[in-house]
N, C-alpha and C positions, 0 to 999 in steps of 0.2 A: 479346673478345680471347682469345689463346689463345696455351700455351705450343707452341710446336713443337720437335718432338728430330729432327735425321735424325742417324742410326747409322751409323757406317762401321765395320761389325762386322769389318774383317781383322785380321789379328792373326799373329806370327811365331812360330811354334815356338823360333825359337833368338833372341826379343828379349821380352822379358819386360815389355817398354813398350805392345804389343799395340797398334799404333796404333787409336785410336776413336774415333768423332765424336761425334753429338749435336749434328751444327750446327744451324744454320737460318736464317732468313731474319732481318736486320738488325733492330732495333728502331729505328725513328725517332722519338724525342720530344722534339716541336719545341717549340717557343715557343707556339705558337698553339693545340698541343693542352691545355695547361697553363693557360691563362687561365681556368680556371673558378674555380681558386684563385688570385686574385691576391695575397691577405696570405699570407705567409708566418706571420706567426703567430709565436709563442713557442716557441723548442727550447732546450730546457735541457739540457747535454750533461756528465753527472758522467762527468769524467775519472778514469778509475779505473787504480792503476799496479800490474798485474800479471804472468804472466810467459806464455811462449811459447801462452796459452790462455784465452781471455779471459773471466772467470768472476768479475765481481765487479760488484755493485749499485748503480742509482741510486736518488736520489729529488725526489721534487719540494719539499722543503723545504730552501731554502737557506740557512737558519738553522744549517743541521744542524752544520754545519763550519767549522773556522777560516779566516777568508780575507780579504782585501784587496778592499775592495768602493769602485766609483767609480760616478758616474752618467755619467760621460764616458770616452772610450776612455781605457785605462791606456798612456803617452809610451811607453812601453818597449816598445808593439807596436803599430805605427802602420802600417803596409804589409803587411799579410795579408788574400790572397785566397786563395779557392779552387779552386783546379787542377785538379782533378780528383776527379767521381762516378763512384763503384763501386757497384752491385748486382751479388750473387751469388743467383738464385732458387733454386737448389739449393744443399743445403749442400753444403759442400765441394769444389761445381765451379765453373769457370769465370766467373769476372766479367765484365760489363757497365759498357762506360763511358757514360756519359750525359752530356751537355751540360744538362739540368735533370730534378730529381724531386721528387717530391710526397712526406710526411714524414707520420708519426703519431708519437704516444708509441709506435709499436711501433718504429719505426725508418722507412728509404726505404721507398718501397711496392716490393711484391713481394719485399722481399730476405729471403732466406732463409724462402720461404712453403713450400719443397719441402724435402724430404730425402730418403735413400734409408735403408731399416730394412732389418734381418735379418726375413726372412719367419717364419721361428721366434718366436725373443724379442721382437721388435718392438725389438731396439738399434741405435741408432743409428748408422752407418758414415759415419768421414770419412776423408778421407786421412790422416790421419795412421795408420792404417792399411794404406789402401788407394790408393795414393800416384795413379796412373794416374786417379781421379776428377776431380784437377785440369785433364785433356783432355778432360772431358765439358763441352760447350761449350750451353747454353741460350740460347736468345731470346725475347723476346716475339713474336709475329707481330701484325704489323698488316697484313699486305696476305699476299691467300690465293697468291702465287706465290713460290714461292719457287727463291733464286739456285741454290740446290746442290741437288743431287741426283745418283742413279744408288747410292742406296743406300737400305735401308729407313729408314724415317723412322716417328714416330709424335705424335701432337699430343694435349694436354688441355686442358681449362677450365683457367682460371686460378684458379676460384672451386670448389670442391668442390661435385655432384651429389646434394646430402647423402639426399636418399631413395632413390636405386641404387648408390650406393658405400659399401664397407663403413666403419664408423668404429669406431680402434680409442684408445682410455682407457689401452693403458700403453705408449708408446714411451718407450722410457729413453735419456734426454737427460742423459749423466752423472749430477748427484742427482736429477734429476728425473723426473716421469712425465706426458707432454706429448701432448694429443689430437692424431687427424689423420684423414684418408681415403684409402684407397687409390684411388690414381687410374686410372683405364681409359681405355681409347682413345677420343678424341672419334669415330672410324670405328668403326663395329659391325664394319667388315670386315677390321679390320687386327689384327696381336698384340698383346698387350695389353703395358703397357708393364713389366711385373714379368715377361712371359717375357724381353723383349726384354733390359733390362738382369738378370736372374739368367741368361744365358750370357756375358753380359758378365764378371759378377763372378766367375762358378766356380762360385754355389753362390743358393742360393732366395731371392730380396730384391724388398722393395715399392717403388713410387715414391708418396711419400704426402705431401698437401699440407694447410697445419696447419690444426685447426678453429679453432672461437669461443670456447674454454674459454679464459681468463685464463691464462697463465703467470709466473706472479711472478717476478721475478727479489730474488735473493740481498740481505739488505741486507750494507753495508760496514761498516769499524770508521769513518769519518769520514762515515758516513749511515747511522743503525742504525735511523730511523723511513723506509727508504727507502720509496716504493709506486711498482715500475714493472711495466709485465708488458716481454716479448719474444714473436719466435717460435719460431724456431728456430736462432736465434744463440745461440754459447756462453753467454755471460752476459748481456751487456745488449745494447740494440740499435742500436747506431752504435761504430764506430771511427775514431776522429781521426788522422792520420800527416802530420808535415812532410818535405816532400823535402828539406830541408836535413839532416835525420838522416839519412835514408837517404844522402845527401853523406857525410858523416861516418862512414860504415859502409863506403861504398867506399873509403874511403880504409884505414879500420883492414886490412879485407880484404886489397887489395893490400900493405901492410903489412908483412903475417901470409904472404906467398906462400911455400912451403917449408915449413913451420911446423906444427905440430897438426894435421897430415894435410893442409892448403888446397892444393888441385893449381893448378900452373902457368897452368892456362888466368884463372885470376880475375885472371893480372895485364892482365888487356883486357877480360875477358867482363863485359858489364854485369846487377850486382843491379837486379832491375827491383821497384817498391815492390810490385808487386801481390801478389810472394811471403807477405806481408805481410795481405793480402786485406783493408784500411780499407775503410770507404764515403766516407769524406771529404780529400782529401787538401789539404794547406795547402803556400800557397808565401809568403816574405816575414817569416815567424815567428822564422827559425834555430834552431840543430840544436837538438831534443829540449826547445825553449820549452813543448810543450804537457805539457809532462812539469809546468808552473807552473799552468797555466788551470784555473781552477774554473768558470767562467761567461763564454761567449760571445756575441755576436749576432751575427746575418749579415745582409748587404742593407745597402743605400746607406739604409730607413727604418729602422733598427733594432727592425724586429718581428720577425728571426729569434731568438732565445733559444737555449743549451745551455747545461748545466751540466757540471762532471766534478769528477773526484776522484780516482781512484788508478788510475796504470799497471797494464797489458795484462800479463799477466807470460805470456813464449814458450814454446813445449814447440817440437815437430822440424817442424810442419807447414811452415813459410817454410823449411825447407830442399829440399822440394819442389820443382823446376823445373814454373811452371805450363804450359811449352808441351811437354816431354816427361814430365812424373811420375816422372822418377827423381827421387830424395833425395841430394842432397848430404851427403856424412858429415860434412863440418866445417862449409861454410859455410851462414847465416850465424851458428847455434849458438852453436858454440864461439868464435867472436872477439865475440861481445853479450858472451860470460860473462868476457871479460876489463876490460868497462870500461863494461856496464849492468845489474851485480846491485847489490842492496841496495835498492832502491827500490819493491821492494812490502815494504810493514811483516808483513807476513805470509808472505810468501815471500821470503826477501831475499838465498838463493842460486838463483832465478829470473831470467834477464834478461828488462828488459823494455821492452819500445818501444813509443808511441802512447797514447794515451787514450781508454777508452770514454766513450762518454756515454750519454744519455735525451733527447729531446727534447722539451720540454713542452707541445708543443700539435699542430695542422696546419698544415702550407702549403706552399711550396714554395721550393728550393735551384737555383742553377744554377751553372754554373762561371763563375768572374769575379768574382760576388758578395765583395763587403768582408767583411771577420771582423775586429770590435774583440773584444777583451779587457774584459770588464766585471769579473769579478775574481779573483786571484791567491790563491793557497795561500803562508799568510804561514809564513815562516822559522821 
């Protein structure tokens, strides 16, 4: 398999949105491609509540923390499925919706296996920076024709070359220093893909997809014997989001129209969750329930497993528009910070929406699948 990028390098003098691609050919994964792994297996999903940047640790011991433990769904949350899978293969661009995916303690497969570094320092560029990453559109390719074209395109393994690509030991992943490989053109013939996106950015950057070195992620104050790794997600590797919050956010929004800079168009324009960038999204929970979940399963067998523990806390990236990469100045920022701070214990003038988790084992997720509640973060 292999990733493919087509480039639609045009770009405007006087629009500073640069339109660009990086499309490519659909990913189809079906039902049938997926039967290898039929148990879903154990995911354990510590919901973690932090703010605009998702940076806080799980673990696989659920002793760890105070909680409300049932061997049968908890009454209070009986109608939760899931709506909707997101994989993002590159960080900070474009997501992938799936109708089912395959799961590790690292997170979905592929998500977040790429990133794009400063060819200098080897740091790490997300949008939140570089806001226009958000229209850099990836896909998996399973089938060698693809829909789009009449623009430069370029493809890689999915899996790094490890004895012809170079591997580098310090990309700097906020605190951290996270192995990778610089990726090349699966074509000997075409550019390679670090020229192709450093004319994109302005300025000299790798496309580099993560090795086999462990990245441990962070423990928490409500899991301080955490042991998880990640790839190249912020902190841990899954994000949990109900669309009933997001309900409850368009509502504050329009609300708020006039108000703290929010321009007139929000009283229509729809917040779409993906601003948000979850892998998992919940419908049937209501608003901001998973803001309680310490430990879920999924599947009609209950062999899907998650655990969590403290809120996603926001920085400015979900102010982002992912289909043009401008940055909204107020929304949805500024209207979280009037009625979702306090709720990371650590950061508690941070808003914050969603729940990270960890999941404890392999297998696989699809949309549809039931989500009990197995147990609560007691009062």
């Amino acid at each position: 398999m292999l990733l493919q990028y087509l480039s639609d390098l045009s770009s405007s003098l006087n629009d500073s949105r640069s339109e660009f691609g990086i499309y490519a050919v659909k990913t189809s994964f079906t039902a049938t491609q997926w039967q290898r792994q039929a148990a879903v297996a154990c995911v354990v999903i510590f919901f973690t509540a932090m703010a605009f940047k998702h940076d806080t640790p799980v673990s696989n011991d659920s002793s760890l923390s105070p909680m409300v433990v049932s061997k049968k769904p908890i009454d209070l949350y009986n109608n939760i499925q899931i709506s909707k899978i997101l994989v993002h293969p590159i960080k900070s661009c474009r997501g992938i919706s799936l109708q089912s995916c395959r799961y590790s303690p690292e997170g979905l497969e592929h998500d977040r296996r790429f990133c794009i570094i400063e060819a200098g320092s080897h740091q790490v560029i997300t949008a939140r920076e570089v806001s226009k990453m958000v229209m850099i559109t990836p896909r998996i390719k399973t089938d060698e024709r693809s829909p789009h074209g009449g623009c430069e395109s370029f493809s890689v393994p999915l899996y790094p070359v490890e004895e012809q690509w170079e591997r580098l030991s310090d990309i700097a992943l906020w605190r951290h220093e996270v192995d990778g490989f610089v990726c090349e053109n699966q074509s000997s013939n075409g550019r390679s893909p670090s020229t192709i996106l450093s004319e994109y950015f302005g300025r000299p950057v790798h496309l580099t997809v993560k090795g086999n070195k462990p990245r441990p992620c962070d423990p928490t104050v409500s899991f301080p014997n955490l042991k998880a790794t990640a790839l190249y997600q912020d902190g841990y590797p899954l994000l949990v989001l109900s669309e009933e919050s997001i309900d409850v956010l368009h509502e504050e929004i329009r609300s708020r129209v006039g108000t703290q800079g929010i321009a007139d168009e929000w009283s229509s324009q729809e917040f779409v969750i993906e601003r948000f960038r979850p892998n998992i999204v919940l419908r049937g929970a209501g608003p901001f329930a998973e803001d309680n979940f310490e430990e879920i399963d999924i599947g009609s067998d209950d062999d899907t497993e998650m655990i969590g523990e403290e809120q996603p806390g926001i920085l400015l990236l979900p102010n982002v528009c992912p289909e043009t990469g401008v940055r909204d100045k107020a929304v949805p920022y500024k209207v979280l910070m009037k009625f979702r701070i306090g709720l990371d214990r650590q950061n508690k003038m941070k808003p914050c929406v969603g729940c990270n988790g960890v999941p404890l084992g392999n297998g696989m997720i699809k949309v549809g699948d039931t989500v009990n509640v197995r147990r609560i973060i007691a009062a």
